[in-house]
N, C-alpha and C positions, 0 to 999 in steps of 0.2 A: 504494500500500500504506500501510496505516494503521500506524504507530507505536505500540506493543503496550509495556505495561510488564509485570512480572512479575504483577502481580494480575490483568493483562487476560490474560493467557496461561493461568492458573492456573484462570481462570473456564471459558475454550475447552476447557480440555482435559476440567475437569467436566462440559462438556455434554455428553461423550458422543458428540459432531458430529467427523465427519472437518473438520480444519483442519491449515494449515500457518504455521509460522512461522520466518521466515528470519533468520537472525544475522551480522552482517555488521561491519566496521571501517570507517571512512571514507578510511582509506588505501591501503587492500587495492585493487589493481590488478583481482584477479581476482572479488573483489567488486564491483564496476563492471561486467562482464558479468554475473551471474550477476542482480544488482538487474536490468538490461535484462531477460533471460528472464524473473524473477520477473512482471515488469510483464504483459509476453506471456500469462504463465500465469492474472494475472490476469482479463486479458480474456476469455481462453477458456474461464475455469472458472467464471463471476462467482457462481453457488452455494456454492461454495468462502472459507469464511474464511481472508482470507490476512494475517498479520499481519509488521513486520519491526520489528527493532530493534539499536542499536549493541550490544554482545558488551561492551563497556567498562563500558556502566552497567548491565548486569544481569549481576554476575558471580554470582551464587549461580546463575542456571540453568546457566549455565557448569561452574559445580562440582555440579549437579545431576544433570547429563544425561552429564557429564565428556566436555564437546566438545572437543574434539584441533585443530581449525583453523576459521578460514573462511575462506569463504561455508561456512556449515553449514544446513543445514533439516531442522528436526523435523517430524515430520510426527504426529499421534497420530488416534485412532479409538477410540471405544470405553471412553474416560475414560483412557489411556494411550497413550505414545510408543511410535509402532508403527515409524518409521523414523527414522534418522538421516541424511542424505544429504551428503557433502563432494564427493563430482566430481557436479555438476550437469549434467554430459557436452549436453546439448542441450534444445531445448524440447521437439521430443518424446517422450523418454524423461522429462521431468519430468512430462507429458503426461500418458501412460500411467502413470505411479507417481500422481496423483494425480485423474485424473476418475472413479474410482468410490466 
């Protein structure tokens, strides 16, 4: 996953193009699973822009989006954030919320 800053974010969600983008801490335990699945999702979605980045240095989407924890993923479609997602509960439920 490519490391996304706020302006790289800002561009995706203008396109219009279903993308996801993951927010995560570098010490977050359960960020450390949720990065592995992301990876997974990757592979499987590779049409799929998928972008991630630390929560620490992009706090305005933080205050934008008013994310409550992570691992969090945005998910947007449409020129707007269509999901919010904190229990990333499995691959295939992540799966299914993002291959169409």
């Amino acid at each position: 996953m490519e490391e996304w800053s706020k302006e790289q974010w800002d561009a995706v969600v203008l396109s219009g193009e279903k993308a996801a983008f993951y927010l995560y801490t570098p010490m977050c335990g359960t960020c450390a699973v949720a990065s592995k699945m992301m990876m997974v999702i990757e592979q499987l979605l590779p049409q799929l822009q998928v972008g991630k980045a630390n929560i620490n240095f992009i706090e305005q989407i933080a205050f934008d989006h008013k994310i409550e924890s992570v691992p969090c993923l945005l998910v947007c479609e449409g020129g707007k954030v269509t999901e919010k997602v904190y229990a990333f509960q499995s691959v295939p439920y992540l799966y299914e919320l993002l291959k169409n």
